[in-house]
N, C-alpha and C positions, 0 to 999 in steps of 0.2 A: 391419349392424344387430346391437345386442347383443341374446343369446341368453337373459340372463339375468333373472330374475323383478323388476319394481318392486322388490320391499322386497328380495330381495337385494342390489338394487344403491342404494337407499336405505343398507342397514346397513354394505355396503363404503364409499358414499360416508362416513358418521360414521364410522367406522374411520378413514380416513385422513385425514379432518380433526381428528381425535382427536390423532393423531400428529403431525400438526405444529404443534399447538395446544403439546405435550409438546416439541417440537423448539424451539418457538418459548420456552417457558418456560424450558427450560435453559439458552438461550443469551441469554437476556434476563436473565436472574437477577443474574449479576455487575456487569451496566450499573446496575441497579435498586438494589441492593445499595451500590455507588457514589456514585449519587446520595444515598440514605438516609441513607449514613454522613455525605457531605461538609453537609448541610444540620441534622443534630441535633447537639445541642449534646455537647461535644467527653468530658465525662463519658461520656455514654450512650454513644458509639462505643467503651468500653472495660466496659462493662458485661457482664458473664459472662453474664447472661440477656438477651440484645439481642432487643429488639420487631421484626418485620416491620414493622408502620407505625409511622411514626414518633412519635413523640408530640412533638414541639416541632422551630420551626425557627428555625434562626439563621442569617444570613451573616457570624459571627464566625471561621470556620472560613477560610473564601475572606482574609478580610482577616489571621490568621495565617501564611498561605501566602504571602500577596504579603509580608509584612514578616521573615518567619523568613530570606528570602536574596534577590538579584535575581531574579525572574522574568523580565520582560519583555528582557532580556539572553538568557538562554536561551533562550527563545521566538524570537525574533529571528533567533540564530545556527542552529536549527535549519530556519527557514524558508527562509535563505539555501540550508543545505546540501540541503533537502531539495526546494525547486524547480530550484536549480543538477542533480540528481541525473535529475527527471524532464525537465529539458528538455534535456539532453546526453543521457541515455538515450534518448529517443523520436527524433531527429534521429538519431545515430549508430543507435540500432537497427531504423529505417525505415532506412535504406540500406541497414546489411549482411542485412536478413532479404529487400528486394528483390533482392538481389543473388542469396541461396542460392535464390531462386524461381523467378527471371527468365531467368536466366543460369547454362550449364555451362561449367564450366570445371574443370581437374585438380584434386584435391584438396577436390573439394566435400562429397562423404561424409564425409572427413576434418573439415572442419569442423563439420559438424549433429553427428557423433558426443561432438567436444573439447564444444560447447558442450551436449551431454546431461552428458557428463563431469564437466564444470565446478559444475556442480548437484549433484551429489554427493556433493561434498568439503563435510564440516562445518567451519562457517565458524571456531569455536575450534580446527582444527587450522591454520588460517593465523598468527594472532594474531603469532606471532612472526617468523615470514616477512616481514606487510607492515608491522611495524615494524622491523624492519630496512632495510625497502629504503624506507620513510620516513624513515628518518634518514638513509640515505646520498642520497638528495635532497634532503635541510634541506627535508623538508614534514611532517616530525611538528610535534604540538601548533600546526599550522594547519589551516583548513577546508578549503582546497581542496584537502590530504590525506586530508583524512575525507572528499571527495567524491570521489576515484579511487577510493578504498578500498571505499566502495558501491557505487560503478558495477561493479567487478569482479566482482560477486555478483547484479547487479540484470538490469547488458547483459543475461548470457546468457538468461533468462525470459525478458526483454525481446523479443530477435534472436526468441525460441523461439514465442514467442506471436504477435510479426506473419507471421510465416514463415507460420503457419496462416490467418490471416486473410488475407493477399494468395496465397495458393493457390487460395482457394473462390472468388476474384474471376476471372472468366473471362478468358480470357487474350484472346479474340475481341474484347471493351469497347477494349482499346487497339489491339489490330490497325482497327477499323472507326474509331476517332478517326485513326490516323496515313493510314489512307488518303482521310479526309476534309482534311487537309493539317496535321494534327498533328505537331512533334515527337514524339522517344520521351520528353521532357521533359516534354512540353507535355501527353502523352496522360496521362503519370501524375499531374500536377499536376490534370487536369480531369477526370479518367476515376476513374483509382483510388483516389489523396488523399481525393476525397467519400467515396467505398465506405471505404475505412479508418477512418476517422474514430473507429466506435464502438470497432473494436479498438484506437487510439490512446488513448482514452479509458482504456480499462480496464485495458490496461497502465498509464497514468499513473496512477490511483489508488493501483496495487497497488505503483508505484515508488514513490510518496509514502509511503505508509502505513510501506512498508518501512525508510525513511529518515529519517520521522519515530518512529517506535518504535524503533530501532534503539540498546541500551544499551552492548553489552561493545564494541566497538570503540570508544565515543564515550570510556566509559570508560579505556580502554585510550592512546587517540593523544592526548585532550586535556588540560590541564592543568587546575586547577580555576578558573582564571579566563575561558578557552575555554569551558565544558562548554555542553553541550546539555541540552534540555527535560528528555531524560528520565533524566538524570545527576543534575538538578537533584533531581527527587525524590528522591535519597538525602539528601539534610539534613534531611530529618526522621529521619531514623533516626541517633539518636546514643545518648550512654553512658549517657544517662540512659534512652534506651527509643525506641518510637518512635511520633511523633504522628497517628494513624490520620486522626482528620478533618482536619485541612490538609491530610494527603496527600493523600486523597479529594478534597479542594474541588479540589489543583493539578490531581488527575487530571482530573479533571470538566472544569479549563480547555484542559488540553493536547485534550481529545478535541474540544473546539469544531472548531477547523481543520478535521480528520476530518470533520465532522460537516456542517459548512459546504460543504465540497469533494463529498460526496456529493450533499447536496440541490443544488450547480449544476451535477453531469454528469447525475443521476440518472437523465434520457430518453436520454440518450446511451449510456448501459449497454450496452442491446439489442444483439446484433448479429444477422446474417441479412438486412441490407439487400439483399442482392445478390439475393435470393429471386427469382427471372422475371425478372432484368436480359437474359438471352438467350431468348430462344426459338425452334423449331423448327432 
């Protein structure tokens, strides 16, 4: 039982709803901001004294961004690279983070340690590494180049994040399946597969998101008829300057995906399924 007075713990509760109200505005601002721009007319978005609301809407801005270059090409090629990216991630790193769980064997420290490691390394001190060793595989300026090329960066979170999640799953759930006449295939397939799930989830988001945002590589490995979505956004910026609301509008369309892919895992987020799966 708390110790402390009604209205003190009235004023702490507004206190901290204060604060995330403040938490929430700041990180909400640029989205906001975004939309404002992509929807007023293409003047006002360069206007020195720009209004908080908007004062006029147009979708002339969306339809300069779809005609200024292909869209729907870019959009495309980065859906390939960027589902190709979470469902090779989540398979390959469902196995090896079972494996660092499940299973001892020599060298296993060694592993958890290289894939902390790995994480470390800023990704522009590679740049020139994996295209090198893209070209001496004739996989530069193709996608399923840019798709090894993320995975390199994505695995290790990837392996790092399930590893946690099938640790808090009780090791007992598959012992009580395999003596009920379970394989050790068959227990994680029915036993732990379900319990994973939300961690499966949210790794796949964070691999998407990673994959579809992702500029200086896309930059870097593809040619300009390859590019991806968000490469695509540099044609608005030329010699002449650059056009703030088409940007906005394309931005606005590239976050749909995002956006869309949230609102269909969004219950799935949660984790702590496993919460009383054992008892006594």
């Amino acid at each position: 039982m708390s110790t402390l007075a009604p209205g003190v713990r009235r004023r702490s509760k507004l206190g901290w709803n204060l604060l995330g109200l403040l938490v929430f505005a700041t990180v909400g601002f640029p989205v906001y901001w975004m939309l404002n721009t992509a929807f007023k007319p293409a003047k006002d978005a360069i206007d020195p004294d720009p209004s908080l609301l908007p004062t006029g809407l147009t979708l002339g801005n969306f339809s300069r961004a779809l005609d200024i270059a292909d869209f729907w090409g870019p959009v495309g090629r980065s859906l390939i690279v960027s589902l190709s990216v979470v469902v090779i991630g989540i398979v390959v790193g469902t196995l090896a983070a079972l494996a660092i769980s499940r299973f001892a064997f020599r060298g296993r420290k060694v592993v958890i340690v290289g894939i902390l490691a790995v994480q470390m390394v800023p990704l522009i001190a590679m740049i020139i590494p994996v295209f090198l060793l893209l070209n001496d595989l004739d996989q530069y300026d193709k996608l399923s180049g840019l798709i090894i090329t993320y995975l390199t960066f994505i695995l290790p979170f990837t392996v790092w994040t399930l590893r946690g999640f099938i640790v808090n799953i009780p090791k007992e759930l598959e012992e009580a399946a395999m003596v009920d006449g379970c394989s050790p295939t068959g227990a994680f397939l029915r036993v732990v597969f379900p319990l994973l799930a939300p961690g499966m989830v949210a790794t796949s988001v964070y691999a998407f998101v990673q994959a579809w945002n992702e500029y200086l590589y896309a930059l870097m490995l593809l040619s300009q008829k390859n590019q991806t979505a968000t490469v695509w956004l540099g044609n608005f910026t030329t010699k002449h300057g650059t056009e703030y609301a088409p940007m906005m509008a394309g931005s606005t369309m590239m976050a749909v995906p995002i956006v869309v892919l949230f609102l269909l895992v969004q219950r799935k987020m949660a984790a702590g399924l496993t919460a009383g799966a054992v008892k006594g």
